[in-house]
C-alpha positions in Angstrom: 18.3 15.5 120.8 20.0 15.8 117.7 20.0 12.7 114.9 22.0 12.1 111.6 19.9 10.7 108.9 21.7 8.7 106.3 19.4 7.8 103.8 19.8 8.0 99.9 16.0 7.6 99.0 14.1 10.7 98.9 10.9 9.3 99.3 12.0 7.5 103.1 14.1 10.3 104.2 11.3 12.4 103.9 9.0 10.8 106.2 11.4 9.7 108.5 12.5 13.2 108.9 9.1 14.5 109.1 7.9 11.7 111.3 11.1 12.6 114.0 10.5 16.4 113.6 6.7 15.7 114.6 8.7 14.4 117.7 10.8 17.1 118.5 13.8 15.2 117.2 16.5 17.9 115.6 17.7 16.1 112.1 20.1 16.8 109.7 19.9 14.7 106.4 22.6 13.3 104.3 21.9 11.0 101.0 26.0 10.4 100.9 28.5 8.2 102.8 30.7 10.8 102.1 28.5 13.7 103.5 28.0 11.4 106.4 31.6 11.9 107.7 31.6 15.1 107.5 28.5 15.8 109.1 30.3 13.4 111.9 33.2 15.2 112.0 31.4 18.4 112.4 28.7 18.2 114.4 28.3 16.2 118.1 25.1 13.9 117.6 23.3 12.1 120.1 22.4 8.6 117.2 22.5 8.3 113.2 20.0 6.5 111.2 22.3 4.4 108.5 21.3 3.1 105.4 24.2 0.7 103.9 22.9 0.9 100.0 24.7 4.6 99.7 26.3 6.7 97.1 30.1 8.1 97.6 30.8 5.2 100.1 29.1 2.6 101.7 27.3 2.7 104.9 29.2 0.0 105.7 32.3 1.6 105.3 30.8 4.7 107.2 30.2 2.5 110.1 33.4 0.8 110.1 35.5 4.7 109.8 33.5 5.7 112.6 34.1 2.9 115.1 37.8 2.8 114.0 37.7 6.5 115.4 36.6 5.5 118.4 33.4 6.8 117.8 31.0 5.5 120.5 27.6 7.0 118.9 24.3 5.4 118.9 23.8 3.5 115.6 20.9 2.1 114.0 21.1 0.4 110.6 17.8 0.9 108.4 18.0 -1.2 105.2 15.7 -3.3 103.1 19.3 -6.0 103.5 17.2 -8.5 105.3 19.1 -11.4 105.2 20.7 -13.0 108.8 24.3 -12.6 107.3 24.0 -8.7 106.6 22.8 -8.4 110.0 25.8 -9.8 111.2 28.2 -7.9 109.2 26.0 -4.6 110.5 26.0 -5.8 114.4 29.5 -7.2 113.9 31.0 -3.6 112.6 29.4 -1.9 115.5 25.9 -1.1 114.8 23.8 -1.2 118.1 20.7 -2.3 116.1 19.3 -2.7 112.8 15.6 -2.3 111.0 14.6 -3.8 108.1 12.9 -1.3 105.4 9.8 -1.2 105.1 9.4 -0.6 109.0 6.5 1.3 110.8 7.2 4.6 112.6 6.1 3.8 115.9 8.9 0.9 116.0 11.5 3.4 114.1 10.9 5.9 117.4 10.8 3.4 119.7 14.1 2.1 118.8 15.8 5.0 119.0 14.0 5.5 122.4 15.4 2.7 123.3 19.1 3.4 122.0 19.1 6.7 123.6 18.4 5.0 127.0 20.6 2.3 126.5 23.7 5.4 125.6 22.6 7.6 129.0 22.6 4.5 131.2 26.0 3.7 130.4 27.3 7.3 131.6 25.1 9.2 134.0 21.1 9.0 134.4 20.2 11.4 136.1 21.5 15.3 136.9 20.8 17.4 140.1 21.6 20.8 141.0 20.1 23.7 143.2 17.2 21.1 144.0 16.4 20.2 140.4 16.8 16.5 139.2 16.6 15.5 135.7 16.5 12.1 135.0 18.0 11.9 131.5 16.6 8.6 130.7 13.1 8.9 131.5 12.8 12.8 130.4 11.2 13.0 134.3 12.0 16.3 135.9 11.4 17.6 139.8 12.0 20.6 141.6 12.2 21.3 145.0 10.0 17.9 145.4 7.8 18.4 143.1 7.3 16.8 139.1 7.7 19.5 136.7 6.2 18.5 133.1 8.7 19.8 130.4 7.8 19.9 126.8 10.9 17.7 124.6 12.6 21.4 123.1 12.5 22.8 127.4 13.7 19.7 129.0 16.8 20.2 125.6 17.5 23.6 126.3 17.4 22.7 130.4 20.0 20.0 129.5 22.7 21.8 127.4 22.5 24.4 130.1 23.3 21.8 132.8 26.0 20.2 131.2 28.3 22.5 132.5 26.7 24.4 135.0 28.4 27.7 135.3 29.5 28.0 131.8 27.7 30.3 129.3 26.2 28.5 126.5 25.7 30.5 123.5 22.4 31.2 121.7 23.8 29.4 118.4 24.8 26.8 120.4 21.3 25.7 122.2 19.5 26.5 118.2 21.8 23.7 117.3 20.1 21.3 120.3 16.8 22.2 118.7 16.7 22.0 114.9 18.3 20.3 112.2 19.7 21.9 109.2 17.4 23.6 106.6 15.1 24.1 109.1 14.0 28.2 110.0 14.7 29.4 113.5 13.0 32.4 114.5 15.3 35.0 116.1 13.5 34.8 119.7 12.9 30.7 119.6 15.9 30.0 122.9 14.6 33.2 124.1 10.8 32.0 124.7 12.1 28.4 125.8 14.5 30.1 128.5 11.5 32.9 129.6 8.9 29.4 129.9 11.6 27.8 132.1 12.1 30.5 134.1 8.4 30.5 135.1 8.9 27.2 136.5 12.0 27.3 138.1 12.2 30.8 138.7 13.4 34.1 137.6 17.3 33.5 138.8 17.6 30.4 137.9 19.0 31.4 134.2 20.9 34.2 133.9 21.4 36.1 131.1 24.9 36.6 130.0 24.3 40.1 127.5 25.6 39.7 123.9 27.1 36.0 124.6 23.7 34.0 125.9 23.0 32.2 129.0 23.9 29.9 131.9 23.0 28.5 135.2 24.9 29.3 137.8 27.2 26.8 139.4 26.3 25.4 142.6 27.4 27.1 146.0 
């Protein structure tokens, strides 16, 4: 999963990006409204974190571009603006929740738990092919029968793979499922996450597409 942090206070956006990299969460971080919308217009994100107190434009504003768009990404409002009218004003311009600065981790992660849910529960749950089931929503996995435990960067990598099953998904494209900007990648990282897969699902079931990167077959 990969989050947009908008957030103009060094000190928070710090922790909150180190809290969701302890979680496996891929962030990139923007202390501009500006910035914001290009990151948006850039990259495909699964939920942004959206301060409204920002430099270069207002989150606000941010929100209100992005819905205008037809944007339909996740959006979680984190503000010390604790009054019941800017709530409003956040829920009202499309915001699907808001948390009120200071806030406790635990709740921060649990929200966007939530969100994330709420966002693959309005399009599909759950995936099968070749007698592999991912439930998207729960992050629970079988094969052949059997519960398969995944660790949160496997079950990524085994999901941008099966988005389009039979289509090769490039090496640069699954680092950008993992990690955030500024963060190092090590030149084997996909590599070791498609080998450990492979050992539970078996040998075939990636193939390697030489000098492009990899794919699962498409069913029979």
């Amino acid at each position: 999963m990969r989050l947009l942090l908008v957030e103009d206070d060094p000190m928070i956006g710090e922790s909150i990006v180190d809290g969701l990299r302890g979680e496996n969460y891929a962030v990139d971080w923007v202390r501009d409204g500006r910035d914001a919308e290009l990151a948006l217009g850039g990259v495909a994100y699964d939920l942004m974190l959206l301060d409204l107190g920002l430099p270069g434009k207002q989150g606000m504003e941010v929100l209100r571009s992005a819905r205008t768009r037809g944007d339909d990404l996740p959006v979680l409002i984190i503000t010390a603006r604790d009054g019941t009218p800017a709530r409003v004003e956040g829920l009202d311009a499309g915001a699907d929740d808001y948390l009120v600065k200071p806030f406790d981790l635990d709740e921060l992660l649990a929200r966007i738990r939530a969100l994330l849910r709420r966002r693959v529960n309005r399009t599909r749950s759950v995936v099968e092919h070749g007698g592999l089931t991912l439930d998207l929503a729960s992050h629970e996995v079988s094969f052949a029968g059997e519960q398969v435990k995944l660790s949160a960067r496997e079950f990524s990598v085994l999901r941008a793979l099966l988005d389009n099953p039979g289509s090769v998904v490039s090496k640069s494209q699954l680092e950008e499922k993992l990690y955030g900007w500024n963060t190092e990648v090590e030149s084997n990282t996909v590599d070791v996450y498609v080998h450990r897969l492979r050992k539970k699902f078996g040998a075939d079931f990636i193939k390697n597409v030489r000098g492009v990167g990899y794919k699962i077959p498409a069913a029979p």
